[in-house]
C-alpha positions as CSV (number, residue, x, y, z in Angstrom):
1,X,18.4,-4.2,10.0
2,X,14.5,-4.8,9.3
3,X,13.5,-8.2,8.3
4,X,12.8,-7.1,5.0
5,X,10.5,-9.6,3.0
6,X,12.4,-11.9,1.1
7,X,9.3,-12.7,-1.7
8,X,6.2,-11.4,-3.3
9,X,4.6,-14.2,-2.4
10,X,4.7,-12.7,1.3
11,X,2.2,-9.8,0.0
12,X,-0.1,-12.7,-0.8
13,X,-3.3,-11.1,-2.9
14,X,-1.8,-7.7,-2.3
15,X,1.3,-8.9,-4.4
16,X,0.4,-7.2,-7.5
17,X,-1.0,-4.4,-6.1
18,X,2.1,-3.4,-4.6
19,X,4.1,-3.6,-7.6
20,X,2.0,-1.0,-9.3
21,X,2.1,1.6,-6.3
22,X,5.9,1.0,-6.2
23,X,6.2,1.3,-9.5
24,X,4.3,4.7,-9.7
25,X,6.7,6.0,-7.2
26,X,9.4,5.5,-9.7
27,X,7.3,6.4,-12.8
28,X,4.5,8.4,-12.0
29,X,5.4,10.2,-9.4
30,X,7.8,12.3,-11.8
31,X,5.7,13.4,-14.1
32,X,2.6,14.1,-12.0
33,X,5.4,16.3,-9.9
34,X,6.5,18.0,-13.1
35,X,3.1,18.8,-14.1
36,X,1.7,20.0,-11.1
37,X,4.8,22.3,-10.9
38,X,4.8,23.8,-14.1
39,X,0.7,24.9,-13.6
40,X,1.6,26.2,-10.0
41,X,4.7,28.5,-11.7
42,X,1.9,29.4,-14.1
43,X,-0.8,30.6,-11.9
44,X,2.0,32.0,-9.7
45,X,2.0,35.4,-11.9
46,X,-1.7,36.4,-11.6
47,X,-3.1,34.3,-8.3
48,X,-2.2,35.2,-4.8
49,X,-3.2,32.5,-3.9
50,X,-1.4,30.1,-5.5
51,X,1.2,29.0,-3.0
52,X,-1.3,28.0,-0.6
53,X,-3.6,25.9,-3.6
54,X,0.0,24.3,-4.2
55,X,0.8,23.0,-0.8
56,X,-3.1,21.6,-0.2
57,X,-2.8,19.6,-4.0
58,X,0.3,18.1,-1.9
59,X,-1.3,17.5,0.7
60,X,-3.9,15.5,-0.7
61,X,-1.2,13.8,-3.2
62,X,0.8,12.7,-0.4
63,X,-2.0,11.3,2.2
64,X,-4.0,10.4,-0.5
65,X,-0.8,7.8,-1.8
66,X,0.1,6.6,1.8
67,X,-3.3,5.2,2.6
68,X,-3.3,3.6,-0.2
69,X,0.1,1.9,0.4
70,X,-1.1,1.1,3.9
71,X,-4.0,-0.2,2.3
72,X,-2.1,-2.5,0.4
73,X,0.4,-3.3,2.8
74,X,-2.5,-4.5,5.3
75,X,-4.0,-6.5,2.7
76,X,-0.3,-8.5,2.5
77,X,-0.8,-11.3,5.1
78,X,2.8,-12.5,5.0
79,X,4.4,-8.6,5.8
80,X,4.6,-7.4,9.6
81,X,4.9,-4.3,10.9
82,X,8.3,-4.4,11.0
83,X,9.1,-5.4,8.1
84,X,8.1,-1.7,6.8
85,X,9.7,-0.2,9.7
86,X,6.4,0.4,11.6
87,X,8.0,0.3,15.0
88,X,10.3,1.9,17.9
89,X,14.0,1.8,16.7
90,X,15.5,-1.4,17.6
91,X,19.2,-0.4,17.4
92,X,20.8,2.9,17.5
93,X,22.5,4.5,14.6
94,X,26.0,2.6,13.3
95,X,29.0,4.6,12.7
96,X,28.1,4.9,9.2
97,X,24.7,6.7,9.7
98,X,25.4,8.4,12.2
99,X,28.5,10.2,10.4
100,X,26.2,10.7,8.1
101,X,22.9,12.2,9.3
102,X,25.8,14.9,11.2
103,X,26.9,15.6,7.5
104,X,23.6,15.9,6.4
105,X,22.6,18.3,8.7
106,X,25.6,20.2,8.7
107,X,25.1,20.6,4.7
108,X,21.1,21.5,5.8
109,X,22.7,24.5,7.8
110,X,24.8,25.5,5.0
111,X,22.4,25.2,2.6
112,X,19.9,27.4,4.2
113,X,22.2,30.1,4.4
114,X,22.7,30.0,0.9
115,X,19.4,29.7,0.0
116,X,18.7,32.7,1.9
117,X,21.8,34.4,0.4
118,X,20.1,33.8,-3.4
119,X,16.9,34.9,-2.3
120,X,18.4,38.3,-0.9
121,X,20.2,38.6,-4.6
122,X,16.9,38.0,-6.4
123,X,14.9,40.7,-4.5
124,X,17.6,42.8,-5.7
125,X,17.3,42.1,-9.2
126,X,15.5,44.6,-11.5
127,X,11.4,43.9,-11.7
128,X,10.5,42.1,-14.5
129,X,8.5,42.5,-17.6
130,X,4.8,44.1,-17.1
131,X,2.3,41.2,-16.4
132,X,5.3,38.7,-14.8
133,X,5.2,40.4,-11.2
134,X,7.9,40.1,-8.9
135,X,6.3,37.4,-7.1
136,X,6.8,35.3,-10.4
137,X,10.6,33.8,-9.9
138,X,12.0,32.7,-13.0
139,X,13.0,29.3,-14.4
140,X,15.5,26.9,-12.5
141,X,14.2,28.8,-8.8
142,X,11.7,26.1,-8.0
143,X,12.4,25.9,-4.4
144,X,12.6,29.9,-4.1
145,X,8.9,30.0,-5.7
146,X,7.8,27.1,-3.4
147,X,8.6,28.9,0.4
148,X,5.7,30.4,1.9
149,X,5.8,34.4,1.9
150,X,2.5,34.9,4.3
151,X,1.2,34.2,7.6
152,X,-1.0,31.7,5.9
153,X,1.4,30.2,3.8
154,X,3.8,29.6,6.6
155,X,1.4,27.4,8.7
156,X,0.1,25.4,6.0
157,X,3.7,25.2,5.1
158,X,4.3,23.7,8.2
159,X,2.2,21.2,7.4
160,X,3.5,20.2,4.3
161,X,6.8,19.4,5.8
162,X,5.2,17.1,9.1
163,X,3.0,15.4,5.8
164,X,6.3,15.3,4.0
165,X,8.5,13.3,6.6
166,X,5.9,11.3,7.8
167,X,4.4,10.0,4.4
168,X,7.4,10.3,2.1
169,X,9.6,8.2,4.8
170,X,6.4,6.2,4.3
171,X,6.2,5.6,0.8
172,X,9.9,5.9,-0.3
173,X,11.7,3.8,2.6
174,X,8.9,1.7,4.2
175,X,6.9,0.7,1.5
176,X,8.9,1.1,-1.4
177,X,11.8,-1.0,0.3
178,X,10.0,-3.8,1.7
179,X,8.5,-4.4,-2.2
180,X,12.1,-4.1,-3.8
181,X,13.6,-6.8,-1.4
182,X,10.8,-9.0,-2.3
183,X,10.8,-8.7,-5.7
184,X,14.7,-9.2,-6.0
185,X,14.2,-11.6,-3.1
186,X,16.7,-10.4,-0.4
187,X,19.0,-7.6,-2.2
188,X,22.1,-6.7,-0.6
189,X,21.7,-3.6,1.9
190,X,24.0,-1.2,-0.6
191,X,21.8,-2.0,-3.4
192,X,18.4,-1.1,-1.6
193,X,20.4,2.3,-0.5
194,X,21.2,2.8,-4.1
195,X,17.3,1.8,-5.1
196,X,16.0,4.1,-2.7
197,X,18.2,6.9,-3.5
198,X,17.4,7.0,-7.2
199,X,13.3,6.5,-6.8
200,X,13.1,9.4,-4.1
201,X,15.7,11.8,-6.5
202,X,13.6,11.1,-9.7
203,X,10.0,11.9,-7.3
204,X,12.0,15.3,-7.5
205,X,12.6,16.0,-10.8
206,X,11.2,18.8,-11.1
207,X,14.1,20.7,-9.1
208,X,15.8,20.4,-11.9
209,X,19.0,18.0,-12.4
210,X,20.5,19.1,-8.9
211,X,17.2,18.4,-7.5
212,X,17.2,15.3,-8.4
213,X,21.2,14.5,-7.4
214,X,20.7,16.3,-4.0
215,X,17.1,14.8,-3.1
216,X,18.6,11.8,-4.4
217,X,21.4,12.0,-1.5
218,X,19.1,12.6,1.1
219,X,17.4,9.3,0.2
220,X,20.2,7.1,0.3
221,X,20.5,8.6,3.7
222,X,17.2,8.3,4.8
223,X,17.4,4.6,3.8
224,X,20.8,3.9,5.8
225,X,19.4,4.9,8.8
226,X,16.3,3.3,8.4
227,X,17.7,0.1,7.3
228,X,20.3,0.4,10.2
229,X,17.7,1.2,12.7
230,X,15.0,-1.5,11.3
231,X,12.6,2.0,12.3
232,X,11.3,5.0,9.9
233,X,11.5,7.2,13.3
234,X,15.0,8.5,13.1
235,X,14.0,8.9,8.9
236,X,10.8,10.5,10.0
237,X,12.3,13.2,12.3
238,X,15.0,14.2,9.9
239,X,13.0,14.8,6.8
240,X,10.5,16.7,8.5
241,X,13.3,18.5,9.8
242,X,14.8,19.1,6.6
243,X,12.1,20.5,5.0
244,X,10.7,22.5,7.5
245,X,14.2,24.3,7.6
246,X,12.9,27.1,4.9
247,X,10.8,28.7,7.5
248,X,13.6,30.0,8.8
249,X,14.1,31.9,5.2
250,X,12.3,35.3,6.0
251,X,9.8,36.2,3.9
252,X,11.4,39.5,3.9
253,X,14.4,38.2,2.4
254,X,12.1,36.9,-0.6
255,X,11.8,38.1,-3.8
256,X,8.3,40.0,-3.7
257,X,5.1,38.9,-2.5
258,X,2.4,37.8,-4.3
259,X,-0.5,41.1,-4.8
260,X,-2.6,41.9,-1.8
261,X,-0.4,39.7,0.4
262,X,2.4,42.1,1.7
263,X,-0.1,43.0,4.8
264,X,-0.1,39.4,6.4
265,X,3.7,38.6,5.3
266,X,5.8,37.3,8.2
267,X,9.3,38.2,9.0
C-alpha cells in the first residue's frame, strides 16, 4: 500500500493547484476527448493523414498534462515520491490483483480477436456513399477508426501506447490518487479503486457507453495493483501493454485505407 497523503495541507502552496488538474481529469478531460474525436472522424473522410495528426494531438495532450502534474506535485513539499508511486514495487501482487491482472489479460486476448473479427466483417461491408470513402468507419467504431493502417501510422502508434501507460498510469493512479486521499483525508482503499475507476472510464467517453464501462474496469485494476504494489511499474507495463495490443490487428484486416496510403500499409 503507498503512503498515500492523508491532507491537502501536505501539497503545501501546490494545494490548490492540484485540485484543479485533478479535477480536469474528471471534467475536462471528457469533453476535450469528445471534441478532439469528433474533428479527427471528420477529417478522417478527405485527409490521409489524419490518423497520424490524431495520435501527435495525443501526444502532446498527454505529455503536455503530466509535466504539469509533476510540476505541481514537485512544488508540494509535504508529498514524496512514494506517495505517488514513483518507485521500485515494494511488495508483489496480492491474491486479489494478481487474479485479476490474469483476467485482465485473458479478456485482452479475447478481445483482440474479436476486434479483429469486426474489422474483417466491416471490410466486407458494401462501400459507402460517394464522398464517405471506405477509410471513413461509421458511428459507434471509434477504436476501429483509431488503429494505425500504415507503416507510418504503426510506429507513431507505438508511441502513443508507451506515452499512454506511462503518463495515463501517471495522471490517473499516481497523481490523481494521491490528491483524492488528501482531500477525503485517508479514504478506504475500495473507495479510491472505485474513484479511480470512474475518472479514467469518463477520460474515455468518447468510446461510447461501453467505452466508458470497459476503460472504466481497467482502471479499477490498474489502481489495485498499484495501491497493492505502493509502485505504478506493474500499472505502467500493463497499460502499455494493453494498448499496444491493436498492432497485432493487420492492417489488412481493416476496413480500407485512407487515399494514397495502400502502398506503405503493413500487414
Amino acid at each position: 500500500m503507498t503512503g498515500l497523503p492523508a491532507s491537502l495541507a501536505d501539497f503545501g502552496p501546490a494545494a490548490l493547484a492540484a485540485v484543479v488538474v485533478a479535477a480536469y481529469l474528471v471534467v475536462g478531460e471528457p469533453v476535450v476527448g469528445q471534441v478532439l474525436h469528433r474533428r479527427f472522424e471528420g477529417r478522417l473522410r478527405t485527409d490521409s493523414g489524419a490518423r497520424r495528426s490524431f495520435y501527435r494531438r495525443l501526444l502532446v495532450l498527454e505529455w503536455g498534462l503530466a509535466v504539469l502534474a509533476l510540476a505541481v506535485w514537485l512544488s508540494a513539499p509535504g508529498v514524496d515520491a512514494a506517495a505517488v508511486g514513483l518507485r521500485w514495487p515494494q511488495e508483489r501482487p496480492g491474491p486479489l490483483a494478481a487474479v485479476l491482472v490474469v483476467v485482465v489479460l485473458l479478456l485482452v486476448v479475447a478481445s483482440t480477436r474479436q476486434l479483429r473479427a469486426g474489422a474483417l466483417l466491416e471490410t466486407a461491408r458494401p462501400a459507402r456513399r460517394p464522398g464517405e470513402g471506405r477509410h471513413a468507419e461509421p458511428p459507434g467504431h471509434s477504436t476501429l477508426a483509431l488503429l494505425p493502417r500504415t507503416d507510418r501510422e504503426r510506429r507513431l502508434f507505438t508511441v502513443v501506447g508507451l506515452t499512454a501507460g506511462v503518463c495515463e498510469e501517471w495522471l490517473y493512479r499516481g497523481f490523481f490518487l494521491a490528491v483524492v486521499a488528501a482531500t477525503a483525508g485517508g479514504a478506504p482503499t475500495a473507495v479510491l479503486v472505485a474513484v479511480a475507476a470512474v475518472a479514467f472510464g469518463l477520460a474515455h467517453a468518447y468510446q461510447g457507453r461501453a467505452g466508458i464501462i470497459t476503460t472504466g474496469v481497467l482502471g479499477g485494476v490498474m489502481a489495485v495493483l498499484y495501491l497493492d504494489t505502493g509502485s505504478l511499474l506493474l500499472p505502467v507495463l500493463l497499460h502499455a501493454l494493453i494498448d499496444l495490443r491493436f498492432l497485432l490487428v493487420p492492417a489488412s484486416a481493416l476496413p480500407g485505407q485512407a487515399p494514397g496510403a495502400q502502398e506503405t500499409a503493413g500487414g
